[in-house]
C-alpha positions in Angstrom: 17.6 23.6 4.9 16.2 24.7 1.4 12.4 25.3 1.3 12.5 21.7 -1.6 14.5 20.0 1.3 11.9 21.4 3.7 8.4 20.6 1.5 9.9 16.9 0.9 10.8 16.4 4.4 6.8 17.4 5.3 5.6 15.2 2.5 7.6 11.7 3.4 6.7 12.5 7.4 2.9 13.2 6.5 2.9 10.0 4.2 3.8 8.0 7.3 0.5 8.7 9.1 -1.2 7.6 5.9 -1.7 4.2 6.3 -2.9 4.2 10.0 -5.2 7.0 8.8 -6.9 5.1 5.9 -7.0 1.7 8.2 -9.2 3.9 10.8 -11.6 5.1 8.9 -12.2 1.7 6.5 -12.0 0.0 10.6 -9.0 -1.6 10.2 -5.4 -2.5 11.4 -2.9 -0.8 9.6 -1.6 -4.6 8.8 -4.9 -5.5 7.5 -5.1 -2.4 5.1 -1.4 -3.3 4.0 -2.4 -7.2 3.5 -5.3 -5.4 1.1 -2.2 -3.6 -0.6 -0.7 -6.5 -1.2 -3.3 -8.4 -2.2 -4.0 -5.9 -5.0 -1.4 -6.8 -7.1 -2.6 -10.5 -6.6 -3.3 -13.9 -4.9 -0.8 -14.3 -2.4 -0.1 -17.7 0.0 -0.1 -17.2 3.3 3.4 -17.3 4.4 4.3 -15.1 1.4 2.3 -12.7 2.9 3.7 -13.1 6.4 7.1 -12.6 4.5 5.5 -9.2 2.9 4.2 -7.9 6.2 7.5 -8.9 8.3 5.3 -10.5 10.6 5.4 -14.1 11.8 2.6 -16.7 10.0 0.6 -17.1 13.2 0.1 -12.7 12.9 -0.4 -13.2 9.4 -2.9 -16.3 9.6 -4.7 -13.9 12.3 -4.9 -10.7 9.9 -6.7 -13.1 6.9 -9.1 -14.0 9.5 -10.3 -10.9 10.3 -10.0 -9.8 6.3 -12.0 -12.7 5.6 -14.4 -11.7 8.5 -14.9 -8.2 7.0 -15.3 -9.9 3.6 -12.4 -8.2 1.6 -10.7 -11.6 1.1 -11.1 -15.3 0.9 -8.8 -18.2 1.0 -9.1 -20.3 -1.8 -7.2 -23.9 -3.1 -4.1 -23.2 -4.8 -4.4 -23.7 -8.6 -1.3 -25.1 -9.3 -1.0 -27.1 -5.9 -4.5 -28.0 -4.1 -2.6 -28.8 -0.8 -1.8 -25.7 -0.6 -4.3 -22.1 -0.1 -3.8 -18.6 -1.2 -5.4 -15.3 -0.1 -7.4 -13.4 -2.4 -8.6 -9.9 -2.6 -12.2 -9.8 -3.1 -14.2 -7.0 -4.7 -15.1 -5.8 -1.4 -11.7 -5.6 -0.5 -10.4 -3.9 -3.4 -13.8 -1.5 -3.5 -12.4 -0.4 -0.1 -8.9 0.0 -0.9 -9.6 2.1 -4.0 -12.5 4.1 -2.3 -9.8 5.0 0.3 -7.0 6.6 -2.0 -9.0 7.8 -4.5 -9.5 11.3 -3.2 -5.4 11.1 -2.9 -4.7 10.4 -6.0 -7.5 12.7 -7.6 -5.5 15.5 -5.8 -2.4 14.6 -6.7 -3.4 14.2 -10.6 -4.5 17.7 -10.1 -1.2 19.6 -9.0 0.6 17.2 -11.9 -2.0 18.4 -14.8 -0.8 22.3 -13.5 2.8 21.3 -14.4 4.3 21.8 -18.6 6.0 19.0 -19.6 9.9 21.1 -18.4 8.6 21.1 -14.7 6.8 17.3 -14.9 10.5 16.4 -16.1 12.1 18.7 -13.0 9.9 17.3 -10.5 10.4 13.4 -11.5 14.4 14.2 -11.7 14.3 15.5 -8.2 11.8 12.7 -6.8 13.6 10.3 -8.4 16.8 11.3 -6.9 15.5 11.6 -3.4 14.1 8.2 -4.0 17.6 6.9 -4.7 19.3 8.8 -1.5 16.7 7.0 0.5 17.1 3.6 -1.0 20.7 4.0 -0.3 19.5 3.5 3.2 18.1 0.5 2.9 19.6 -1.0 0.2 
């Protein structure tokens, strides 16, 4: 295996422990971090985001509750359709999510500012295209 085959295969195995890692140390379940996640990119009804998770809409219901609880969401009246609720991201919520990955992504936009522009392009061909072969799988 080729030492770009190697350093990828480290990277996609260590990105796998990062969820449960972030959830522990913000004290929460790895599906209440990836509700937040969700959440970011906005309001959300419940059984969508049961659907999101791959979880049923009891274990959903069960995750808001305890977001709620911790104060990074609320469920609010539907704008569109008041019999209905959707789960929203509060700024608690999304304090915590960005105080998490911060760090991350400070370190990541550090090795990308060492790379010209003719390596940036090299290293987004070659993500890109591992991206793909791994879509392929689940595509």
């Amino acid at each position: 295996m080729s030492p770009s085959l190697v350093a990828l295969q480290e990277l996609v195995s260590l990105a796998e422990t990062v969820p449960a890692a972030m959830a522990k140390k913000a004290g929460l379940s790895t599906s209440e971090l990836h509700s937040l996640r969700h959440l970011m990119r906005g309001p959300m009804g419940p059984v969508e985001l049961a659907k999101a998770l791959g979880v049923t809409s009891a274990a959903s219901s069960g995750v808001v509750d305890r977001l709620v609880g911790h104060g990074h969401a609320e469920r609010r009246a539907h704008p569109g359709d008041g019999r209905r609720t959707e789960v929203v991201i509060t700024d608690s919520g999304r304090a915590e999510v960005i105080a998490r990955l911060q760090p991350m992504f400070a370190g990541l936009a550090e090795v990308d500012n060492e790379l010209d522009d003719d390596q940036r392009d090299l290293v987004e061909r070659y993500l890109r295209g591992a991206a793909a072969a791994m879509r392929a799988l689940v595509d």
